[in-house]
VOPAGU-2260 file (C-alpha; in pm, 1 decimal, decimal comma):
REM VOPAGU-2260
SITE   aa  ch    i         X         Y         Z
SITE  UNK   A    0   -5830,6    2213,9   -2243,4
SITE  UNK   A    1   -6074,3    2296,0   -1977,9
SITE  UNK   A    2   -5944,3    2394,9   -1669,3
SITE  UNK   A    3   -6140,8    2081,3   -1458,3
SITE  UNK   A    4   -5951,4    1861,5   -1665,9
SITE  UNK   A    5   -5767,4    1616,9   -1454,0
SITE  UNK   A    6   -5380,4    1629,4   -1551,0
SITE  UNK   A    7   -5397,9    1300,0   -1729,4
SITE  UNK   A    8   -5623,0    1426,7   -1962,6
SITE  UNK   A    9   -5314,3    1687,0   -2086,5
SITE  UNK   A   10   -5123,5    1494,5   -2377,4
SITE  UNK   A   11   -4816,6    1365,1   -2289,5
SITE  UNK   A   12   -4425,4    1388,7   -2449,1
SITE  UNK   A   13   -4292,4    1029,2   -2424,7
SITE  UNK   A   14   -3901,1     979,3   -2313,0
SITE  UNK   A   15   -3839,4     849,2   -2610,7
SITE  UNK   A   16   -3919,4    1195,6   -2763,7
SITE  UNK   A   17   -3771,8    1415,2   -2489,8
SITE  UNK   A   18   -3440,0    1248,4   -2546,2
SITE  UNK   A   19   -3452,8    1200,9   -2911,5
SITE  UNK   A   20   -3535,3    1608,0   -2955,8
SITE  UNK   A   21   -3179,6    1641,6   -2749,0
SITE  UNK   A   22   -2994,0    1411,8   -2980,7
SITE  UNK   A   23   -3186,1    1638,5   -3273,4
SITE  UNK   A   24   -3057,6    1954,5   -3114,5
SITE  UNK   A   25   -2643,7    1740,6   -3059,9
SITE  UNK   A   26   -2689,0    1733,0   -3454,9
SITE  UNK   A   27   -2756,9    2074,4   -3541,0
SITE  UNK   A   28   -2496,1    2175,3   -3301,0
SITE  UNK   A   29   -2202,5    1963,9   -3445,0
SITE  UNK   A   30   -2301,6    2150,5   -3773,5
SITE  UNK   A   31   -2156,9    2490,1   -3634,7
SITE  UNK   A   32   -1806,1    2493,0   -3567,7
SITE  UNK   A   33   -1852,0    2746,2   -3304,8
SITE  UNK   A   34   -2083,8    2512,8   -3121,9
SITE  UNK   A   35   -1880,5    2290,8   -2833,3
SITE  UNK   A   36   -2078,8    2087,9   -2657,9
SITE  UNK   A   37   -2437,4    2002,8   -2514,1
SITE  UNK   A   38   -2486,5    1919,7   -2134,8
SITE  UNK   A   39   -2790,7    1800,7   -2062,0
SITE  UNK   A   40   -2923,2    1852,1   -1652,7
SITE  UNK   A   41   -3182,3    1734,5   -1413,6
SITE  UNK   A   42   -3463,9    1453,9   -1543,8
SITE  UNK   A   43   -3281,0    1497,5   -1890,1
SITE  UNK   A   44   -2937,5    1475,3   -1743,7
SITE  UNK   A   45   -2786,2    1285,9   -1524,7
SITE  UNK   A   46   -3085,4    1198,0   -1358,3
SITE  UNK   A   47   -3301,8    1013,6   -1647,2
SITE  UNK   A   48   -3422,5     751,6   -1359,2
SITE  UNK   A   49   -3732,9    1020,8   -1273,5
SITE  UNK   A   50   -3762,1    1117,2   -1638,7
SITE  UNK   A   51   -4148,6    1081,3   -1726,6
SITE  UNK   A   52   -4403,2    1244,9   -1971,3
SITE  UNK   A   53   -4414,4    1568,3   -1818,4
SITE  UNK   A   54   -4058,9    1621,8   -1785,0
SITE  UNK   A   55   -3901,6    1949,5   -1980,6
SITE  UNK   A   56   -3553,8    2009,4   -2123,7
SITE  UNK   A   57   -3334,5    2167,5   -1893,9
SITE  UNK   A   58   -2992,6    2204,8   -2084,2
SITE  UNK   A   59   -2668,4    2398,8   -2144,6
SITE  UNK   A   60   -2530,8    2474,9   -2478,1
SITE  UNK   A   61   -2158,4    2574,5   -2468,8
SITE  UNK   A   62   -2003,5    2781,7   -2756,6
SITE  UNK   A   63   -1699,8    2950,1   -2871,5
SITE  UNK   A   64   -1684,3    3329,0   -2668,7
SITE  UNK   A   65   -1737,1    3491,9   -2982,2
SITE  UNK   A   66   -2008,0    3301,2   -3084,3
SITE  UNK   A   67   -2264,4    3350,5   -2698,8
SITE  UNK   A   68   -2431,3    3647,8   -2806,7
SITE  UNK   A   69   -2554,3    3527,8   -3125,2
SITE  UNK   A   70   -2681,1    3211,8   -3010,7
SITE  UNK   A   71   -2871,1    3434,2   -2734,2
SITE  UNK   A   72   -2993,7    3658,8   -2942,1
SITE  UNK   A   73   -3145,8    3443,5   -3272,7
SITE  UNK   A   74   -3288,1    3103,1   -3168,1
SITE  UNK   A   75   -3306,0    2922,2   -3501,1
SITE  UNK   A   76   -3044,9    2657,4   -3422,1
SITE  UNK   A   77   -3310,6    2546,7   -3151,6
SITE  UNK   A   78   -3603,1    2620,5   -3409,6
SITE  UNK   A   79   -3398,0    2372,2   -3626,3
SITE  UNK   A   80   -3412,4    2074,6   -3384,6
SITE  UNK   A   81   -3822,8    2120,3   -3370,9
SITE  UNK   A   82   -4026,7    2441,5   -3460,6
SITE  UNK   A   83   -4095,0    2697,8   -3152,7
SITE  UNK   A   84   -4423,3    2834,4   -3061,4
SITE  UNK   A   85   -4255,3    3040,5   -2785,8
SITE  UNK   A   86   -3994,2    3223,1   -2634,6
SITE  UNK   A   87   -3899,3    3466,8   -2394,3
SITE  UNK   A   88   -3543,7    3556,2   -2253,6
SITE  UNK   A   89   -3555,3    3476,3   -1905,5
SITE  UNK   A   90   -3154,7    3506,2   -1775,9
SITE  UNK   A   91   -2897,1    3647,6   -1925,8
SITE  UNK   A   92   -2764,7    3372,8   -2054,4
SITE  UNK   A   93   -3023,0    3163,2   -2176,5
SITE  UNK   A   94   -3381,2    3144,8   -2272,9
SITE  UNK   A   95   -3749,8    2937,7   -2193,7
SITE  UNK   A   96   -3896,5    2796,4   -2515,9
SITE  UNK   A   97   -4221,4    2599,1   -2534,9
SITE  UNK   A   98   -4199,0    2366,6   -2847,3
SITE  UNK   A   99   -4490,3    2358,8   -3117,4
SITE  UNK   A  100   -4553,3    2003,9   -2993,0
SITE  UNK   A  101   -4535,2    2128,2   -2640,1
SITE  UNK   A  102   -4215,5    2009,6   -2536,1
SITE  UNK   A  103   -4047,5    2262,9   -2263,0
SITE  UNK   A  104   -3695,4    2392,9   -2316,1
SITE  UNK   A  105   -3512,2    2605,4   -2042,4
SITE  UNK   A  106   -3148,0    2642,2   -2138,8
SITE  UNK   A  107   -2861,9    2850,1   -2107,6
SITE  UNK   A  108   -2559,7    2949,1   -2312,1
SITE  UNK   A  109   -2219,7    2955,8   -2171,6
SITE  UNK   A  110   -1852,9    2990,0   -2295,9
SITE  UNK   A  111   -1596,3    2712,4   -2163,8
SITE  UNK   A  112   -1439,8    2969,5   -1898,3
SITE  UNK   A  113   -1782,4    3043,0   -1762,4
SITE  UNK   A  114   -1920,5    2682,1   -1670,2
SITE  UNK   A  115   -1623,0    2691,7   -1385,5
SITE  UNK   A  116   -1834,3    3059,7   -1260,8
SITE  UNK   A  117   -2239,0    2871,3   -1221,4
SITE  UNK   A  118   -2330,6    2628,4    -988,4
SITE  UNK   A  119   -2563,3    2345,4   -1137,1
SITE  UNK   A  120   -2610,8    1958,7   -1064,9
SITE  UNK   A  121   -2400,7    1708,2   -1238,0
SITE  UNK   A  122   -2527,3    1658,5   -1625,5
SITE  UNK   A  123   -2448,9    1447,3   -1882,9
SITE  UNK   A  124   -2302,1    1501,0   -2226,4
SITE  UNK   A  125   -2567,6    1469,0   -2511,1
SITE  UNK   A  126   -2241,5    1567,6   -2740,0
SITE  UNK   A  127   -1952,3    1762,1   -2721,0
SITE  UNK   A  128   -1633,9    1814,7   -2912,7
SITE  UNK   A  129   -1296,4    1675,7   -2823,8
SITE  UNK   A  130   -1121,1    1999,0   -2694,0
SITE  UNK   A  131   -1374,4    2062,7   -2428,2
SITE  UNK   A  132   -1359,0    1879,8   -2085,7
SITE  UNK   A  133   -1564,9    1604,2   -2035,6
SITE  UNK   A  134   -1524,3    1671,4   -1710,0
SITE  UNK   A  135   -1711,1    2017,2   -1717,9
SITE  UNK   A  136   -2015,1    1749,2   -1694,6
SITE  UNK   A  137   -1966,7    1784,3   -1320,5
SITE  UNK   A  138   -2001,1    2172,5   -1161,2
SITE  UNK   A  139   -1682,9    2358,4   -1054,6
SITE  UNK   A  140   -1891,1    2555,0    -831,8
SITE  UNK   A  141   -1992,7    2361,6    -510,1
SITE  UNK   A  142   -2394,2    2275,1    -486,0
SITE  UNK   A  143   -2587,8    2518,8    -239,8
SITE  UNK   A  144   -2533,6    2360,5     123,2
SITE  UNK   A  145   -2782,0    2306,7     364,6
SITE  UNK   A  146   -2858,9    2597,6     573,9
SITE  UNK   A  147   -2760,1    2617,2     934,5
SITE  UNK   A  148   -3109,9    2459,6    1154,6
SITE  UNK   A  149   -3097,8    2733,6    1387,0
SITE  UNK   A  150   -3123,7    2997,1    1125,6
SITE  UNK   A  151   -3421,0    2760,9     964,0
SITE  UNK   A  152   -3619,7    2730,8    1239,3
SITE  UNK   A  153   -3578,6    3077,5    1354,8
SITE  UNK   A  154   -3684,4    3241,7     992,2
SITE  UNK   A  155   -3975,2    3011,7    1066,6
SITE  UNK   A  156   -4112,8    3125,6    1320,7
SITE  UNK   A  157   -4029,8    3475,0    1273,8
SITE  UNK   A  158   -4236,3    3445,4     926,4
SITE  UNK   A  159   -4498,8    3239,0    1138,5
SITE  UNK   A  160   -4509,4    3581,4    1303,9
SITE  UNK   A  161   -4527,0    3823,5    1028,9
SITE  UNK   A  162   -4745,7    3638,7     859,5
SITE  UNK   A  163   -4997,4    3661,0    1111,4
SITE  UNK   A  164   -4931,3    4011,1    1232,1
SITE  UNK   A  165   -5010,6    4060,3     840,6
SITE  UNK   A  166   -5300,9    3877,6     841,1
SITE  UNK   A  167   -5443,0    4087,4    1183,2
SITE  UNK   A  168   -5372,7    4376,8     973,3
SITE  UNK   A  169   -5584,6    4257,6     691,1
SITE  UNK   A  170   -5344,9    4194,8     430,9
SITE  UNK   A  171   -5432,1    3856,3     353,9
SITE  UNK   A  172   -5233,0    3759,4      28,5
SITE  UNK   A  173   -4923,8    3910,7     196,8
SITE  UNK   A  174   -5027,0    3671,8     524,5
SITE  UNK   A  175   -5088,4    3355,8     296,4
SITE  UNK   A  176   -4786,1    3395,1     115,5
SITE  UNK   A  177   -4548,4    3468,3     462,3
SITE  UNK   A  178   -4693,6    3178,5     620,7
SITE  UNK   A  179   -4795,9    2933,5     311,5
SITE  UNK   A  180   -4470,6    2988,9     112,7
SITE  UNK   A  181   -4162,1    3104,8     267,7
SITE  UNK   A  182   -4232,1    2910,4     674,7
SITE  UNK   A  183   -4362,2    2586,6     475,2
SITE  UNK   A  184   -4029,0    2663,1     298,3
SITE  UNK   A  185   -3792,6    2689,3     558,1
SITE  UNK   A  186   -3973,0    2349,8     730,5
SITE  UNK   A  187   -3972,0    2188,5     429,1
SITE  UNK   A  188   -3585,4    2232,2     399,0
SITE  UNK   A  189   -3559,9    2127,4     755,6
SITE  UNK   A  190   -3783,1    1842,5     703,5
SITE  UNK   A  191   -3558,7    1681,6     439,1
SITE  UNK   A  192   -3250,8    1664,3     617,0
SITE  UNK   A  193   -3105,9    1295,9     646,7
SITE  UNK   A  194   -3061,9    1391,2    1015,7
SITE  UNK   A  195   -3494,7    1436,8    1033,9
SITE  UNK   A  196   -3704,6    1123,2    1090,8
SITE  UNK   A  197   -3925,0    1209,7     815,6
SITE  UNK   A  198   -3609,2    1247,1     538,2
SITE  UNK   A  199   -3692,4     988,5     258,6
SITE  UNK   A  200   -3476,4     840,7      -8,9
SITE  UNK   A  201   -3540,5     984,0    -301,7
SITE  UNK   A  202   -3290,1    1285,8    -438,4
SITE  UNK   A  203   -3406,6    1601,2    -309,4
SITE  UNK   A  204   -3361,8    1928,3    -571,6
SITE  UNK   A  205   -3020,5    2105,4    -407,7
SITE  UNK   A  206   -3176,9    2430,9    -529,0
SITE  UNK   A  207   -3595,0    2400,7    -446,0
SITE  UNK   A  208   -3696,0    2213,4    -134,2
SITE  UNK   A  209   -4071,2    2176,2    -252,9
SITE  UNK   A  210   -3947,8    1948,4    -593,3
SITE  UNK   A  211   -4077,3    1614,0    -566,4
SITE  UNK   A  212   -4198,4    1614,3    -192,4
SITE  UNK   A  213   -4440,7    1396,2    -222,9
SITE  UNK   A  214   -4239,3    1099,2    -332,1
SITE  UNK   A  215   -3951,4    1205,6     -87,0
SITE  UNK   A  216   -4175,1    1235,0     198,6
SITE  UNK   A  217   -4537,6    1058,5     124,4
SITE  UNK   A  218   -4581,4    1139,6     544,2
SITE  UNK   A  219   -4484,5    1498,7     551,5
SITE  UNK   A  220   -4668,4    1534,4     238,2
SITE  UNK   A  221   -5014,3    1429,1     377,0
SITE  UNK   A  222   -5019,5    1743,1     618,5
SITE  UNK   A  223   -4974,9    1982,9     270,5
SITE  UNK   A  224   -5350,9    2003,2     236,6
SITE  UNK   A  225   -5308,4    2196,3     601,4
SITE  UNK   A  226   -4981,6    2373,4     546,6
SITE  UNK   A  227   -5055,6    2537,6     211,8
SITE  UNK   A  228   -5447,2    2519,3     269,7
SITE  UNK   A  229   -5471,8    2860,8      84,7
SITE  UNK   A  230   -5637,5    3227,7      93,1
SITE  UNK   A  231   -5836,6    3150,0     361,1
SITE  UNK   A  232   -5627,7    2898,8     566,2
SITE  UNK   A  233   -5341,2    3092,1     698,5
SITE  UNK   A  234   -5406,0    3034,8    1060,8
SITE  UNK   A  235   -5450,4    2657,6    1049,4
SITE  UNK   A  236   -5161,7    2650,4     888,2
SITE  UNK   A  237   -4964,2    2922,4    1100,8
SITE  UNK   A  238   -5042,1    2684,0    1380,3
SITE  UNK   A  239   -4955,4    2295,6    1242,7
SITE  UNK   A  240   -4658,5    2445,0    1120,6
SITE  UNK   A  241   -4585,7    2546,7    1489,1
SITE  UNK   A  242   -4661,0    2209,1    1577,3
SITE  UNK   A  243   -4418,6    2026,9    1348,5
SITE  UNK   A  244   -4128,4    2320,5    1412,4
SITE  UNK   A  245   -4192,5    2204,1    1821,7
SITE  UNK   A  246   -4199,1    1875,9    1805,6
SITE  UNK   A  247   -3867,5    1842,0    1583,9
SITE  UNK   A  248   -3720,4    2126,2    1744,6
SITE  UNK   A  249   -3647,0    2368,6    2036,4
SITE  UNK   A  250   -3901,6    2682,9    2030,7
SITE  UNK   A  251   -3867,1    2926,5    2263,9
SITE  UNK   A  252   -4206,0    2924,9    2498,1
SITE  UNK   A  253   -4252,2    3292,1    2390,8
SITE  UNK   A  254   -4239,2    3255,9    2081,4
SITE  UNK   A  255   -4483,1    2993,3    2016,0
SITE  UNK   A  256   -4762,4    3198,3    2309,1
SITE  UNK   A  257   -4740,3    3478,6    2073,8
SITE  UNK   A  258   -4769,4    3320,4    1766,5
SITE  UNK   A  259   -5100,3    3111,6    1932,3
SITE  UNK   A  260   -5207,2    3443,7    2066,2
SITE  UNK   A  261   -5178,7    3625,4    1693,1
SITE  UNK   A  262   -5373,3    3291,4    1565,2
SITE  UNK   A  263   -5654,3    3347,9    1822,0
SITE  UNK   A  264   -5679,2    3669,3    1730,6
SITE  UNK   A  265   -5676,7    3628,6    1376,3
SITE  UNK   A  266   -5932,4    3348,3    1414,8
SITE  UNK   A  267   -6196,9    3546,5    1547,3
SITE  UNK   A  268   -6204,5    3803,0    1259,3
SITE  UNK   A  269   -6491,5    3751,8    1011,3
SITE  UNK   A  270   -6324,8    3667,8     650,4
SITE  UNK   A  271   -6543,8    3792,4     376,4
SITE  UNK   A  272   -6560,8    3594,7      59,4
């Protein structure tokens, strides 16, 4: 595939296929007595509503203690529900796997005992044995909870003001990045707060605040092409991020001068290509 290609030119997994390869993986599981259970999570989960085409398999096997390290280590019960054309290790519980018919896998491999110790969003069981708790389905470990607004919006700005300070300085990835990824993150987690005007129905990710924007907030979305502009647009974006962080809420008068003087500054220095 060429990289113009528009995405729906990239062949597709249907649903029927992402959730048959789990039931496939439930029956190679049952086969092993030291294999418990299968808990499958997000668009595969408990969540199968937003399932589409170019959904992946996010899942946790559960095992007998004794039985983790092997299941880690050699991945040929997965190899058995569908031939692998990749792996690495990625946690240290659990792997990323790409599929030889492209189907994603990221998955981790717990004992009983240790699904009370990880947070994760409610799941749903693909297959599990009788002596393990179907409610396990459900995390023991409360969801991440929203961060306190004041501490938002002030890592905001203060990255509003790194980044450009960065940017003066000439390091521009390091200024793009400040600005473009973690202030667009902290406004993006303020931005999707029932309490904000611009909050929108659908379920926001508890653990990545940039999943699925665009359907959550089609408005806030529409100002993206501004607020992660790229390389060469840190400044416009230093400074419409300002503008949404003070007209949703209270920034010091200081703060915002010097970030408008840092843009000004920044604005009249010749970028080379």
């Amino acid at each position: 595939m060429t990289s113009n290609q528009p995405v729906g030119a990239m062949p597709a997994t249907p649903r029927e296929q992402l959730l048959g390869r789990l039931d496939r993986l439930a029956a190679v599981l049952k086969a092993d007595p030291a294999a418990l259970g299968l808990l499958a999570l997000g668009s595969v989960g408990a969540e199968t509503a937003r399932l589409d085409a170019w959904s992946d398999l996010d899942f946790f096997v559960v095992v007998e203690p004794e039985a983790k390290s092997r299941y880690i280590a050699d991945l040929a019960w997965l190899a058995r529900a569908h031939p692998l054309a990749w792996s690495f290790r990625n946690t240290a519980d659990g792997h990323k796997a790409l599929m030889a018919d492209g189907v994603l896998c990221e998955f981790a491999v717990f004992a009983p005992a240790e699904l009370a110790t990880v947070p994760y969003a409610p799941g749903r069981w693909i297959w599990r044995r009788d002596t393990l708790d179907a409610a396990a389905a459900r995390p023991a470990v409360p969801l991440p909870a929203p961060r306190d607004t004041g501490w938002l919006v002030g890592e905001a700005l203060s990255n509003l003001l790194v980044g450009l300070m960065r940017l003066a300085r000439g390091e521009r990835l390091a200024a793009m990045r400040m600005v473009q990824v973690c202030a667009l993150d902290r406004v993006l987690e303020l931005a999707g707060r029932p309490s904000d005007p611009s909050a929108c129905a659908v379920a926001a990710d508890p653990f990545n605040a940039d999943r699925r924007i665009e359907a959550r907030c089609p408005a806030l979305a529409a100002q993206l092409p501004v607020w992660a502009g790229g390389y060469r647009g840190t400044v416009p974006a230093a400074l419409a991020l300002l503008d949404w962080l003070q007209s949703h809420h209270a920034v010091p008068d200081a703060v915002a001068g010097r970030i408008r003087e840092l843009a000004a500054a920044c604005g009249r220095q010749v970028v080379e290509p």
